[in-house]
CHARMM-style PDB file with segment names, atoms N, HN, CA, C and O in Angstrom:
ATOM      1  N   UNK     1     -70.026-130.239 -88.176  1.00  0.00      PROA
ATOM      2  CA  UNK     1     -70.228-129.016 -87.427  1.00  0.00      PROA
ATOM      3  C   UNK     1     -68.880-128.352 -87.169  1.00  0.00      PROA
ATOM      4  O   UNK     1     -67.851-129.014 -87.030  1.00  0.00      PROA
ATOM      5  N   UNK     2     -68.918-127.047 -87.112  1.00  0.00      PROA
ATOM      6  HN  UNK     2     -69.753-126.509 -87.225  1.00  0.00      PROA
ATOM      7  CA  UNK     2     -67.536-126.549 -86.777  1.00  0.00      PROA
ATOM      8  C   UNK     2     -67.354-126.441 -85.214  1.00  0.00      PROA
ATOM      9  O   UNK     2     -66.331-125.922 -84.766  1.00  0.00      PROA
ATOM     10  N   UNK     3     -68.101-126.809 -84.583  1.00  0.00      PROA
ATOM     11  HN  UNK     3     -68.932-127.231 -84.947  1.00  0.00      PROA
ATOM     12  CA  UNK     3     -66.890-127.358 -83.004  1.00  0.00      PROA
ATOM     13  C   UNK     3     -66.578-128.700 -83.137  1.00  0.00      PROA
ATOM     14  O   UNK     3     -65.622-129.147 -82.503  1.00  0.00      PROA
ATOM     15  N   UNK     4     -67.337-129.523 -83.975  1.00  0.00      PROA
ATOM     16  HN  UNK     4     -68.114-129.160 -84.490  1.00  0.00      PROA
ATOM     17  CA  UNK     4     -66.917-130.677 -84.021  1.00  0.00      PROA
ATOM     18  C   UNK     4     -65.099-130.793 -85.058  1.00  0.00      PROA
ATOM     19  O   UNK     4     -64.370-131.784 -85.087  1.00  0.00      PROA
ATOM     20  N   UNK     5     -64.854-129.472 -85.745  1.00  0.00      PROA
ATOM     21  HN  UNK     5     -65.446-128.667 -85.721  1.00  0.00      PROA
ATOM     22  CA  UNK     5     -63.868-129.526 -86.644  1.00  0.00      PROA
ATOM     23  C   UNK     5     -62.437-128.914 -85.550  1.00  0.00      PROA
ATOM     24  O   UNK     5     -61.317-129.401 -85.392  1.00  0.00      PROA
ATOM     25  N   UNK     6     -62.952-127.913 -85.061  1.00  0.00      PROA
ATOM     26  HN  UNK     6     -63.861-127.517 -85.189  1.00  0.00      PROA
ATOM     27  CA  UNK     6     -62.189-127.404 -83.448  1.00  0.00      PROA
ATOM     28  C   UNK     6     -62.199-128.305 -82.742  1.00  0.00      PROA
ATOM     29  O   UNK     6     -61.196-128.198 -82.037  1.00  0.00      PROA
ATOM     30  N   UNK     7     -62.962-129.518 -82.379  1.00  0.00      PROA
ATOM     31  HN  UNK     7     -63.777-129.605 -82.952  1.00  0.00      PROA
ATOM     32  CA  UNK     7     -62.426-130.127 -81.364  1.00  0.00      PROA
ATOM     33  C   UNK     7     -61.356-131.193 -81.734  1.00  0.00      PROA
ATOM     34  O   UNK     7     -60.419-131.546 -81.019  1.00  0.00      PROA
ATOM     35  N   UNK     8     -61.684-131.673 -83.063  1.00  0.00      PROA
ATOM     36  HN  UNK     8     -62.446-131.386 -83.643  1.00  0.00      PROA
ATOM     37  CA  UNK     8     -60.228-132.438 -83.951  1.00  0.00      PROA
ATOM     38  C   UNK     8     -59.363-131.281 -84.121  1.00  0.00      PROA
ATOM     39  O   UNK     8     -58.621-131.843 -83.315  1.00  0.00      PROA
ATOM     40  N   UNK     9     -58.856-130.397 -84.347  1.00  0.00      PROA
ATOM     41  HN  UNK     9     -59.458-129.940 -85.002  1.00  0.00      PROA
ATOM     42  CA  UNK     9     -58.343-130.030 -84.729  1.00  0.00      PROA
ATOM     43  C   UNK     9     -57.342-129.380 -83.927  1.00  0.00      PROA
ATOM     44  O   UNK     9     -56.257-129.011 -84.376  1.00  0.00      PROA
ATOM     45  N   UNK    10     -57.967-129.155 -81.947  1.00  0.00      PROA
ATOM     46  HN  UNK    10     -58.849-129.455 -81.582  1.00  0.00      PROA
ATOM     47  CA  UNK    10     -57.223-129.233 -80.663  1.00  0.00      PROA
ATOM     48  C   UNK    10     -56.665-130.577 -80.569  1.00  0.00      PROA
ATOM     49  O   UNK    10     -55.449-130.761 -80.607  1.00  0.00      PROA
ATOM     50  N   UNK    11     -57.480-131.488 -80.452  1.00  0.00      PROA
ATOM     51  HN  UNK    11     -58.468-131.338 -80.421  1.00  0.00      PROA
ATOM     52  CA  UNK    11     -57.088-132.839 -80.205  1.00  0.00      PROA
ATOM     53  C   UNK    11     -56.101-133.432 -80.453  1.00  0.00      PROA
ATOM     54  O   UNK    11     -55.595-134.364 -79.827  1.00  0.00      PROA
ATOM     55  N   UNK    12     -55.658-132.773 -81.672  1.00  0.00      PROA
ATOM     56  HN  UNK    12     -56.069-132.017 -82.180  1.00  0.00      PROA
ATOM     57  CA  UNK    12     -54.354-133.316 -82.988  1.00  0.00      PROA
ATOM     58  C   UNK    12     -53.178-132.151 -82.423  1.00  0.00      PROA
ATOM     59  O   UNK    12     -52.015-132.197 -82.825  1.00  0.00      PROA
ATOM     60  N   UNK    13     -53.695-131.031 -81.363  1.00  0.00      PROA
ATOM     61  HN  UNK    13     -54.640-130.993 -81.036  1.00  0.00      PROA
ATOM     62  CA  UNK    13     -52.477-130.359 -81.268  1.00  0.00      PROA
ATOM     63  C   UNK    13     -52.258-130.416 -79.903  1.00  0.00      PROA
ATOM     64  O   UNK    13     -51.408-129.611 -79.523  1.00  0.00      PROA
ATOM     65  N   UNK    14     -52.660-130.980 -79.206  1.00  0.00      PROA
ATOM     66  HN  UNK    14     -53.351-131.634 -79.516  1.00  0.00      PROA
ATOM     67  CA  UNK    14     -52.269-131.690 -78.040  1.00  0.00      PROA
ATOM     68  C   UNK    14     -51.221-132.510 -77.454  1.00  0.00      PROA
ATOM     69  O   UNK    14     -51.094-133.671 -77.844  1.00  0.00      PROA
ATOM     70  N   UNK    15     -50.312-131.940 -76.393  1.00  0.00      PROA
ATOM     71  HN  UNK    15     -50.414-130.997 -76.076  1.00  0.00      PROA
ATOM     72  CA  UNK    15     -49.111-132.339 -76.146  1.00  0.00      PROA
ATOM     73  C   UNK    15     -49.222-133.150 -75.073  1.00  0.00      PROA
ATOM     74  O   UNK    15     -48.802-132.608 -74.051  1.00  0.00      PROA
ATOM     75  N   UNK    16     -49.707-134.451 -74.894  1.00  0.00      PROA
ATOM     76  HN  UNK    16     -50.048-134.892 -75.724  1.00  0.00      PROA
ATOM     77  CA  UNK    16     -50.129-136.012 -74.048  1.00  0.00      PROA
ATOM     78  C   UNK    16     -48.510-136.099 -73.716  1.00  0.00      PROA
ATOM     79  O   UNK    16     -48.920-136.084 -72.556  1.00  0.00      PROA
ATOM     80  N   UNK    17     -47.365-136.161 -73.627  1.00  0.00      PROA
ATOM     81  HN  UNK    17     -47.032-136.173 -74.570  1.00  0.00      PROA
ATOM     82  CA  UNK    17     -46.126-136.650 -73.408  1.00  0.00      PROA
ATOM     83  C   UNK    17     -45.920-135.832 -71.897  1.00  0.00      PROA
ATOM     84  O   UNK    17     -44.849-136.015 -71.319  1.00  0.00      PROA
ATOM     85  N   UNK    18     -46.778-135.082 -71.369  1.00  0.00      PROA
ATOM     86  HN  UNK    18     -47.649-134.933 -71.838  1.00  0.00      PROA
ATOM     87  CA  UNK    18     -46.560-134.660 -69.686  1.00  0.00      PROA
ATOM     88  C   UNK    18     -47.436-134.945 -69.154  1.00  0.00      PROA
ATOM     89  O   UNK    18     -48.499-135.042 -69.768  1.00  0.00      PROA
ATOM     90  N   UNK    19     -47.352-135.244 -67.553  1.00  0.00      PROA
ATOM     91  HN  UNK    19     -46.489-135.165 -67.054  1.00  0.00      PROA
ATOM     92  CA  UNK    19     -48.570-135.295 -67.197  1.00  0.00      PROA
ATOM     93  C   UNK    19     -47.897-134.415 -66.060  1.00  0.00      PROA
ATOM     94  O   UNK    19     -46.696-134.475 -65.793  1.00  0.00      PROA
ATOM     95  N   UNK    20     -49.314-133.136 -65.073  1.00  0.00      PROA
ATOM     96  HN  UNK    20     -50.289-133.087 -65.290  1.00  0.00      PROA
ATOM     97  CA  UNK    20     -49.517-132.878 -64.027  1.00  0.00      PROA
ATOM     98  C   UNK    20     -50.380-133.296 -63.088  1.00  0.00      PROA
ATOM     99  O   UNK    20     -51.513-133.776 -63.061  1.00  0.00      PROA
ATOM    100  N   UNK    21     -49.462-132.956 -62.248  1.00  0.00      PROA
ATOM    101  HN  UNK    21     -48.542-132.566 -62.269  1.00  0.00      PROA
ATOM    102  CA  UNK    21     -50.718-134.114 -60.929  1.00  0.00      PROA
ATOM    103  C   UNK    21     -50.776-132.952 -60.043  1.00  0.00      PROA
ATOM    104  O   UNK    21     -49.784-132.226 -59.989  1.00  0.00      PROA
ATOM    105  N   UNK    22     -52.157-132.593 -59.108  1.00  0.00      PROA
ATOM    106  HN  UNK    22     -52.964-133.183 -59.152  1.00  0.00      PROA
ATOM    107  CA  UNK    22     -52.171-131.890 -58.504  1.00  0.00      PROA
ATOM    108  C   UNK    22     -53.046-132.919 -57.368  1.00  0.00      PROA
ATOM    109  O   UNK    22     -53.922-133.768 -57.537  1.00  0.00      PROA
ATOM    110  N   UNK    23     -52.328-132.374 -56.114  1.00  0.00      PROA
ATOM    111  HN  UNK    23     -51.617-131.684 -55.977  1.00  0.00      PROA
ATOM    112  CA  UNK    23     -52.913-133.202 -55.133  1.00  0.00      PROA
ATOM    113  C   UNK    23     -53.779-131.780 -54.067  1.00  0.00      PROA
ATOM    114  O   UNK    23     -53.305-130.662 -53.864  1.00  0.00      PROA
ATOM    115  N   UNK    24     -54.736-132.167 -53.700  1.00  0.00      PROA
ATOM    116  HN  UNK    24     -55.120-133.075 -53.865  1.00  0.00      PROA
ATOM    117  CA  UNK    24     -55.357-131.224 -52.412  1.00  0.00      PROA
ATOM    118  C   UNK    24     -55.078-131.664 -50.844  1.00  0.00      PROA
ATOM    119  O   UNK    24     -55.895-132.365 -50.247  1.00  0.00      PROA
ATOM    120  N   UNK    25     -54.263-131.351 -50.429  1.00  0.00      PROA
ATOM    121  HN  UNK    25     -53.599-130.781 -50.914  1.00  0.00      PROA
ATOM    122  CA  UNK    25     -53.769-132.159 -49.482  1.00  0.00      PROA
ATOM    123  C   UNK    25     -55.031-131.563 -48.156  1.00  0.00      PROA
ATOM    124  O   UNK    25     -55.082-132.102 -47.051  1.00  0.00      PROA
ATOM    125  N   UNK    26     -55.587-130.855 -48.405  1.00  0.00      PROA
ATOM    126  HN  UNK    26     -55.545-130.417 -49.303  1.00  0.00      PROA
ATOM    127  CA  UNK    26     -56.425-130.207 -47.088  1.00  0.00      PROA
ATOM    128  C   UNK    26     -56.948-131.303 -46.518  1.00  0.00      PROA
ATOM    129  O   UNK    26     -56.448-131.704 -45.467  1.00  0.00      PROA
ATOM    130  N   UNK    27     -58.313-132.151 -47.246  1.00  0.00      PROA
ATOM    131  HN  UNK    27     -58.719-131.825 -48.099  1.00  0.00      PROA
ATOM    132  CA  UNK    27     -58.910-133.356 -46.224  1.00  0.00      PROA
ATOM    133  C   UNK    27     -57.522-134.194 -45.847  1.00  0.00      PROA
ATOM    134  O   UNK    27     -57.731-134.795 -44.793  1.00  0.00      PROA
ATOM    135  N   UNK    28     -56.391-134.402 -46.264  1.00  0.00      PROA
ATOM    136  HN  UNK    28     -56.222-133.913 -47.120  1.00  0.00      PROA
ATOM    137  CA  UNK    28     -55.647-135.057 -45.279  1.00  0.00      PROA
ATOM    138  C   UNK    28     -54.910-134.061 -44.310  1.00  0.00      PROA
ATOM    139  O   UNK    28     -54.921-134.818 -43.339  1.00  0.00      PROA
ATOM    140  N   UNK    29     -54.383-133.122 -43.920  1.00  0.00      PROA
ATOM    141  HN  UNK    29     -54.374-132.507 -44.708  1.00  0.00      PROA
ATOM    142  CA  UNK    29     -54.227-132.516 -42.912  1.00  0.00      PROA
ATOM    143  C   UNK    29     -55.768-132.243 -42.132  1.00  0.00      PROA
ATOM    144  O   UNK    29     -55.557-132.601 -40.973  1.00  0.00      PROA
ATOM    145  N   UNK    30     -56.865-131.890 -42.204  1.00  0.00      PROA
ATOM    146  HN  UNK    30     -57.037-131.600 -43.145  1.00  0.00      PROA
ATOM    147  CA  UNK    30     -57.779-131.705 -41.575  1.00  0.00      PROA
ATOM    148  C   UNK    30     -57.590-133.387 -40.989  1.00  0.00      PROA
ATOM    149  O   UNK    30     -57.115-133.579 -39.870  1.00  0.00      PROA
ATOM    150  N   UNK    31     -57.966-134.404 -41.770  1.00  0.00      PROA
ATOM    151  HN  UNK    31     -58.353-134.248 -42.680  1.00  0.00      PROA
ATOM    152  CA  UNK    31     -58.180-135.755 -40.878  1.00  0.00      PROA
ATOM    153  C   UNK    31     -56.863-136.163 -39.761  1.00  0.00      PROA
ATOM    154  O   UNK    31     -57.035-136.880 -38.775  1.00  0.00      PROA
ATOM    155  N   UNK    32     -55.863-135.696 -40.056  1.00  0.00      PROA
ATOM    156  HN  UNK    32     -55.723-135.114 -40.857  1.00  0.00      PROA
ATOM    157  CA  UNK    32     -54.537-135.317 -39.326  1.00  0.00      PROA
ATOM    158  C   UNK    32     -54.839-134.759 -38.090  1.00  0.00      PROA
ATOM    159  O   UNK    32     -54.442-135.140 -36.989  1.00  0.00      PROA
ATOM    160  N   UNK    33     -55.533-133.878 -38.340  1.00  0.00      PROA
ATOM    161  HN  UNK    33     -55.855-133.568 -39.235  1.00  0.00      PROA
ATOM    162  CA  UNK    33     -55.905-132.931 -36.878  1.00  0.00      PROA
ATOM    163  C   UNK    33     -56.829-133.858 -35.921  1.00  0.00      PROA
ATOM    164  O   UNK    33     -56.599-134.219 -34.767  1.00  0.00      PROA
ATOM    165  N   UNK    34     -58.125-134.177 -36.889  1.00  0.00      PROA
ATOM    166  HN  UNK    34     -58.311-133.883 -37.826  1.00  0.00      PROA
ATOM    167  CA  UNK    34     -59.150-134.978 -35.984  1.00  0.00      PROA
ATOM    168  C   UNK    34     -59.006-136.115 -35.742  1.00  0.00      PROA
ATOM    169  O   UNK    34     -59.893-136.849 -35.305  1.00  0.00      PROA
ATOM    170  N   UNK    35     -57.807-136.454 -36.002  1.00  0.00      PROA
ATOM    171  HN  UNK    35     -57.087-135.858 -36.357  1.00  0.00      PROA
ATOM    172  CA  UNK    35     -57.071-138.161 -35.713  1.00  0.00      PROA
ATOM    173  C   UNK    35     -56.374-137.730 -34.323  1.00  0.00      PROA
ATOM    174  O   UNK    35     -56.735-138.364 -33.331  1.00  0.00      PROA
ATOM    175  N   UNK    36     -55.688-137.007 -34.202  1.00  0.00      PROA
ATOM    176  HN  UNK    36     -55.395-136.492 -35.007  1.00  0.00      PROA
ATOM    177  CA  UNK    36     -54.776-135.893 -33.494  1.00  0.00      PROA
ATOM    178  C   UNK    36     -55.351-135.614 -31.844  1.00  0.00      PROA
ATOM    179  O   UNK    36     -55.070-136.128 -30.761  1.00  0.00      PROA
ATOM    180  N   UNK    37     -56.089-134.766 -32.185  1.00  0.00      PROA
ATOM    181  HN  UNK    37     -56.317-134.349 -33.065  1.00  0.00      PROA
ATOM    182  CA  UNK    37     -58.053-134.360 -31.681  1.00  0.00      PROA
ATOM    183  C   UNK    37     -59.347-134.801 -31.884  1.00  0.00      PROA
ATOM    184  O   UNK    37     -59.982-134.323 -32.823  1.00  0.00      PROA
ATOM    185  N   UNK    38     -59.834-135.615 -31.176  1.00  0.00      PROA
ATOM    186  HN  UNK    38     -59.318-136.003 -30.413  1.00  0.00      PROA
ATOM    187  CA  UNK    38     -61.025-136.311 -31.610  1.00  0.00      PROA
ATOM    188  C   UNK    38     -62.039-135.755 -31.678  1.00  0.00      PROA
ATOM    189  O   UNK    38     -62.956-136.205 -32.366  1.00  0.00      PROA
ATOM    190  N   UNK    39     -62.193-134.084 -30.646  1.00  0.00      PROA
ATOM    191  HN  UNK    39     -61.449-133.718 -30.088  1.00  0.00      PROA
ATOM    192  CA  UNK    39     -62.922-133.929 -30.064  1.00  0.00      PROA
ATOM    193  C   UNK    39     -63.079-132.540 -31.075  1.00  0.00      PROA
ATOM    194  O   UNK    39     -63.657-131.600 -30.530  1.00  0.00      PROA
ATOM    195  N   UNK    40     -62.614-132.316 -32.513  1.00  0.00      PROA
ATOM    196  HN  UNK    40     -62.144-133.080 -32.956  1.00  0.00      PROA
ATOM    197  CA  UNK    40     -63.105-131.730 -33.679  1.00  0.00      PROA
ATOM    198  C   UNK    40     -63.643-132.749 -34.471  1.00  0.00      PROA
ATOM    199  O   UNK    40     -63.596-132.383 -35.645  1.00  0.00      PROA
ATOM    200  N   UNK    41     -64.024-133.613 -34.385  1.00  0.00      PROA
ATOM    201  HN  UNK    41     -64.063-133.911 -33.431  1.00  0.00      PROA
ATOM    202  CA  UNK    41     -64.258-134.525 -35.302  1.00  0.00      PROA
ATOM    203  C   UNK    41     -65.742-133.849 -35.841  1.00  0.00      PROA
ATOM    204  O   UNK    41     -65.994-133.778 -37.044  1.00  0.00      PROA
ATOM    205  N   UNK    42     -66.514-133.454 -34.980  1.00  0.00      PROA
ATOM    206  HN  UNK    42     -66.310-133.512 -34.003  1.00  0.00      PROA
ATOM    207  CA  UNK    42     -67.816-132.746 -35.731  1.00  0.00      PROA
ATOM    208  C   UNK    42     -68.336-131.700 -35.126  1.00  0.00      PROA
ATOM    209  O   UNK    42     -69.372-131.403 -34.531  1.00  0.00      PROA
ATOM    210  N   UNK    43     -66.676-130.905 -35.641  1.00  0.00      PROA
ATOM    211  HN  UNK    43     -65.834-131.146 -36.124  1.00  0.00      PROA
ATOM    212  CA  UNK    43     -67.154-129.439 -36.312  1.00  0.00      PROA
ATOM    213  C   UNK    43     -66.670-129.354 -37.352  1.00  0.00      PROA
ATOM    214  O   UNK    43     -66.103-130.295 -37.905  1.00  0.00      PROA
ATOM    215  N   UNK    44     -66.847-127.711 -38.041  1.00  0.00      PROA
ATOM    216  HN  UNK    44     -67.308-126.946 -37.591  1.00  0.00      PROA
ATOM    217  CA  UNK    44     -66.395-127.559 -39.087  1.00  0.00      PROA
ATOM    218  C   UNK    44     -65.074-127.573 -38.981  1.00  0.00      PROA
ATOM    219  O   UNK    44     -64.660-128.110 -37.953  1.00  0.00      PROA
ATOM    220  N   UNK    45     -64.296-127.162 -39.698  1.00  0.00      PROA
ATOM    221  HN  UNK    45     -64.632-126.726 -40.532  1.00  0.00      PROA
ATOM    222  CA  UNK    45     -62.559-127.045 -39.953  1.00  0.00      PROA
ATOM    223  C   UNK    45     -62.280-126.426 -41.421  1.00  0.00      PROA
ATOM    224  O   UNK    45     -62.873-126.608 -42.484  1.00  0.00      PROA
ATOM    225  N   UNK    46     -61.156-125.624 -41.090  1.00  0.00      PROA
ATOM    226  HN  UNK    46     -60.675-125.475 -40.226  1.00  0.00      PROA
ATOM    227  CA  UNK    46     -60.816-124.693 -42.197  1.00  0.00      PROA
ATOM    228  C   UNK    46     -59.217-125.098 -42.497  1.00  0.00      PROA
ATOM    229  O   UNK    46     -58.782-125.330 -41.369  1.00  0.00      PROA
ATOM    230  N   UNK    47     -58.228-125.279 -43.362  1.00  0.00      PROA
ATOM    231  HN  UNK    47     -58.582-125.090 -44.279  1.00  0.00      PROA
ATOM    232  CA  UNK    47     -57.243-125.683 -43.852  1.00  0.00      PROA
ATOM    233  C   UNK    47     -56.665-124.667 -44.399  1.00  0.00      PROA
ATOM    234  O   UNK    47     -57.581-124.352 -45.159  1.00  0.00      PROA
ATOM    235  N   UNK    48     -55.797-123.861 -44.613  1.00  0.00      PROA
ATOM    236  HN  UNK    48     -55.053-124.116 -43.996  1.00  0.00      PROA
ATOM    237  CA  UNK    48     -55.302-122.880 -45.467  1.00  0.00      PROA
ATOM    238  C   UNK    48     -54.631-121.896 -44.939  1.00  0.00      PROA
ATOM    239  O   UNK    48     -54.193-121.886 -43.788  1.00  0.00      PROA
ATOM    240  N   UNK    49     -54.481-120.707 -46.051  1.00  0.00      PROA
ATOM    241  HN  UNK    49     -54.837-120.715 -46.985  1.00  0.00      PROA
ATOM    242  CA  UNK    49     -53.974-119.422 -45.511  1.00  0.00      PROA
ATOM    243  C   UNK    49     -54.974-118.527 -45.106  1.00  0.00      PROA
ATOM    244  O   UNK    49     -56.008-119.093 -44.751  1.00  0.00      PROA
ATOM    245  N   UNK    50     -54.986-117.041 -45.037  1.00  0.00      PROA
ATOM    246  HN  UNK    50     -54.146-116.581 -45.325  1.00  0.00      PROA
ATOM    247  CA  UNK    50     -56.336-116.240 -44.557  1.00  0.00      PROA
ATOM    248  C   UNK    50     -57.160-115.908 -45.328  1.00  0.00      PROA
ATOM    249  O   UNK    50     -58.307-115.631 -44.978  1.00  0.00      PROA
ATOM    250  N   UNK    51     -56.598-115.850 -46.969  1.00  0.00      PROA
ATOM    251  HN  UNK    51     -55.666-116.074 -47.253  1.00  0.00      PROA
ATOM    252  CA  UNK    51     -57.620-115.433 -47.809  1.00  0.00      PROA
ATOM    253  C   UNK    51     -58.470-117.092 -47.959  1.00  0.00      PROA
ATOM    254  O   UNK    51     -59.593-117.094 -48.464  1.00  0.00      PROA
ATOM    255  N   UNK    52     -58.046-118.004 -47.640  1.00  0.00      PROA
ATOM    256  HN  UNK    52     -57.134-118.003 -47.229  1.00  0.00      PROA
ATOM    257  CA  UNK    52     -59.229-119.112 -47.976  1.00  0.00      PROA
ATOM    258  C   UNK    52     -59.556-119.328 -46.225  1.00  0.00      PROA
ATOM    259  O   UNK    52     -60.354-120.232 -45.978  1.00  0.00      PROA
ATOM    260  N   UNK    53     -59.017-118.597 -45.084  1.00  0.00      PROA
ATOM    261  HN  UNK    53     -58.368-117.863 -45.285  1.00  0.00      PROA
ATOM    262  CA  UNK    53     -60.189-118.976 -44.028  1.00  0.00      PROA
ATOM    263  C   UNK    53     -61.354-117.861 -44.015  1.00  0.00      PROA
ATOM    264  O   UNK    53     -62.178-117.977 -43.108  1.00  0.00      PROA
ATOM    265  N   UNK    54     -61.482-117.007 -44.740  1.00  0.00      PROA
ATOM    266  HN  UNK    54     -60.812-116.912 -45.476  1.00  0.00      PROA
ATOM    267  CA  UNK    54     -62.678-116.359 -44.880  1.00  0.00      PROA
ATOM    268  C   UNK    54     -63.523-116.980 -45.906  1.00  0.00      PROA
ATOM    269  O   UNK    54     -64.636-116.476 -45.752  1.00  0.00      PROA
ATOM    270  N   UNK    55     -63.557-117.778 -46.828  1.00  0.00      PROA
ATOM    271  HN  UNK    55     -62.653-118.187 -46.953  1.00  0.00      PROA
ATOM    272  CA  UNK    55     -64.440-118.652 -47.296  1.00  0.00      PROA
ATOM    273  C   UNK    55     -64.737-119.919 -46.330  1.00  0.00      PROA
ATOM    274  O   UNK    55     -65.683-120.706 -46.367  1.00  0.00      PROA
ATOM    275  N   UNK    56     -64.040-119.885 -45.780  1.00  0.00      PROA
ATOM    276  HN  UNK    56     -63.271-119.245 -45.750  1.00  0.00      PROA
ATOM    277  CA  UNK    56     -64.092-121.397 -44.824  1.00  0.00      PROA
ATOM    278  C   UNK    56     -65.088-120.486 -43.852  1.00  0.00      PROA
ATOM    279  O   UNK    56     -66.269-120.810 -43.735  1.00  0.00      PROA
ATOM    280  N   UNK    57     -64.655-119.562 -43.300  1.00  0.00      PROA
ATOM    281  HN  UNK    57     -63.695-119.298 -43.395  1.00  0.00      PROA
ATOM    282  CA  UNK    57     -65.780-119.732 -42.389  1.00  0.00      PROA
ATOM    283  C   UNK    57     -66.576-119.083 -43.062  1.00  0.00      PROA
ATOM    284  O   UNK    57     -65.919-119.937 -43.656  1.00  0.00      PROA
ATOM    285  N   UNK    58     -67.583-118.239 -43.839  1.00  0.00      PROA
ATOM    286  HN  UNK    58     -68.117-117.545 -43.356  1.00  0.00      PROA
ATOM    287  CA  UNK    58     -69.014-118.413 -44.293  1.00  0.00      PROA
ATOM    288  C   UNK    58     -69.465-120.001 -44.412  1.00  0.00      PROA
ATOM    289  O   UNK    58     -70.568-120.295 -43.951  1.00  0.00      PROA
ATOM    290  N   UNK    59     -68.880-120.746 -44.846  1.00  0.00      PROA
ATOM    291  HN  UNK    59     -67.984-120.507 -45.220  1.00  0.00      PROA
ATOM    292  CA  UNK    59     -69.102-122.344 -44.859  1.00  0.00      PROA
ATOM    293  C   UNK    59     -69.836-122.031 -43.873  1.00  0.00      PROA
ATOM    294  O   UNK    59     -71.020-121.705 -43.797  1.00  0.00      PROA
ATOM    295  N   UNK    60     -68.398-122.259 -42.546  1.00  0.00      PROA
ATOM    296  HN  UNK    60     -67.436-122.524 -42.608  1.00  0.00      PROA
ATOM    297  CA  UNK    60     -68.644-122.911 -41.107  1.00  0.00      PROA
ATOM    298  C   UNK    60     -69.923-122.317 -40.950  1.00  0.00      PROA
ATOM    299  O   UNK    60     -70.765-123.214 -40.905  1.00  0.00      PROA
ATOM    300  N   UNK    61     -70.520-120.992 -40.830  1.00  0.00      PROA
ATOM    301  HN  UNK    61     -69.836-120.263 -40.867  1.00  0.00      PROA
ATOM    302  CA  UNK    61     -71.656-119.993 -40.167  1.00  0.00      PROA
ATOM    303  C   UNK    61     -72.641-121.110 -41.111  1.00  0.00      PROA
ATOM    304  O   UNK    61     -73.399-121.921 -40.579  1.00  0.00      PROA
ATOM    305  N   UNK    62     -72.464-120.973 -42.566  1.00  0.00      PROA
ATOM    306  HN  UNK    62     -71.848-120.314 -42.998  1.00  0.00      PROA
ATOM    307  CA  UNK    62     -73.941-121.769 -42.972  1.00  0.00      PROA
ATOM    308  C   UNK    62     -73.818-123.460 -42.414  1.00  0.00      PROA
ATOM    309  O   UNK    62     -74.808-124.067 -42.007  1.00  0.00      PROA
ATOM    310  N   UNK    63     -72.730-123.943 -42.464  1.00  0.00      PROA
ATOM    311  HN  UNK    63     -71.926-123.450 -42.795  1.00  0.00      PROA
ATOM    312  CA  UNK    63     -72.958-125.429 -41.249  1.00  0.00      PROA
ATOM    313  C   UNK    63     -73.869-125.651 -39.849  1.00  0.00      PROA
ATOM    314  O   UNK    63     -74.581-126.559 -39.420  1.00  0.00      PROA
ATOM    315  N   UNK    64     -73.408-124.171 -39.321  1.00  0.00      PROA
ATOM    316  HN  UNK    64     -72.830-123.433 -39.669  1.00  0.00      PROA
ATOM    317  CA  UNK    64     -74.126-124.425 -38.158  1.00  0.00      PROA
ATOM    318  C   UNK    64     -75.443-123.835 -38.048  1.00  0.00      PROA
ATOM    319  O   UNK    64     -76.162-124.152 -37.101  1.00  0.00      PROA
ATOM    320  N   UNK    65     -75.863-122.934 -39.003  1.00  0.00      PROA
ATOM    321  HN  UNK    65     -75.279-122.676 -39.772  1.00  0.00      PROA
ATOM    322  CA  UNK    65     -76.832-122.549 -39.405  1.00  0.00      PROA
ATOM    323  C   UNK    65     -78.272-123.705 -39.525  1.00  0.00      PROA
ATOM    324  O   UNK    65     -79.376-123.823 -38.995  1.00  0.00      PROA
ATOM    325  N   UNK    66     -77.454-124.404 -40.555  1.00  0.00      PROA
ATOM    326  HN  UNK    66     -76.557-124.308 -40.986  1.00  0.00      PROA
ATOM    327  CA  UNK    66     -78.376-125.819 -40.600  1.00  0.00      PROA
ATOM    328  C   UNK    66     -78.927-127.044 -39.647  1.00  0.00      PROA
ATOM    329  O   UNK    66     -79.902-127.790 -39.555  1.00  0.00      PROA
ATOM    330  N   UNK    67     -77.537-126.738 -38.928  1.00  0.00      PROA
ATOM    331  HN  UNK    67     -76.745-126.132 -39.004  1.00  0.00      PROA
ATOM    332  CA  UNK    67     -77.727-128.316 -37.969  1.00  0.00      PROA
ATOM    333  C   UNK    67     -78.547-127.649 -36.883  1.00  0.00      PROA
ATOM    334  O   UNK    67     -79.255-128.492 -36.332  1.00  0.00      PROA
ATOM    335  N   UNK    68     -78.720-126.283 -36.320  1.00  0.00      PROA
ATOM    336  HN  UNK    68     -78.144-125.599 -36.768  1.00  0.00      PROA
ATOM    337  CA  UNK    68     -79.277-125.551 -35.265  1.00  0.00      PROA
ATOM    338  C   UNK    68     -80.482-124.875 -35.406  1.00  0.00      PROA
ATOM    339  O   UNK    68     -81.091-124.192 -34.583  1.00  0.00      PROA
ATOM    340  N   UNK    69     -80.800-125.211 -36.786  1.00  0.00      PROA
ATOM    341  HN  UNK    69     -80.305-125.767 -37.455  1.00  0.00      PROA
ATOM    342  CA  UNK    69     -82.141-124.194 -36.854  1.00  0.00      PROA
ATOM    343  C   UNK    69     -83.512-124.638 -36.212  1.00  0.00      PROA
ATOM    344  OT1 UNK    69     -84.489-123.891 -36.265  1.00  0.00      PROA
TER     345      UNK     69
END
């Protein structure tokens, strides 16, 4: 098959001699906080700058949405 010929044919041009590591450090600063503060331990929590606390909180609204309905 020809993706099967594209996928040898990436495979063979593939540069394996680096590796990147990407770490998400958020659940460990969030558990930081509620280690910190116990008394967030169950709510939501948002980690970031402002363009990712406006995804965080639609989260939060549908979190509490659920547990309160």
């Amino acid at each position: 098959m020809k993706a099967d010929l594209l996928l040898e044919e990436f495979d063979s041009l593939r540069d394996l001699s680096k590796t990147i590591v990407h770490v998400d450090m958020d659940a460990f600063y969030a558990a930081v906080e509620m280690r910190d503060n116990p008394s967030l331990r169950d709510k939501p929590m948002a980690v970031g700058g402002n363009s990712m606390l406006v995804q965080a909180l639609v989260i939060a609204v549908h979190f509490f949405n659920q547990i309160y309905k």
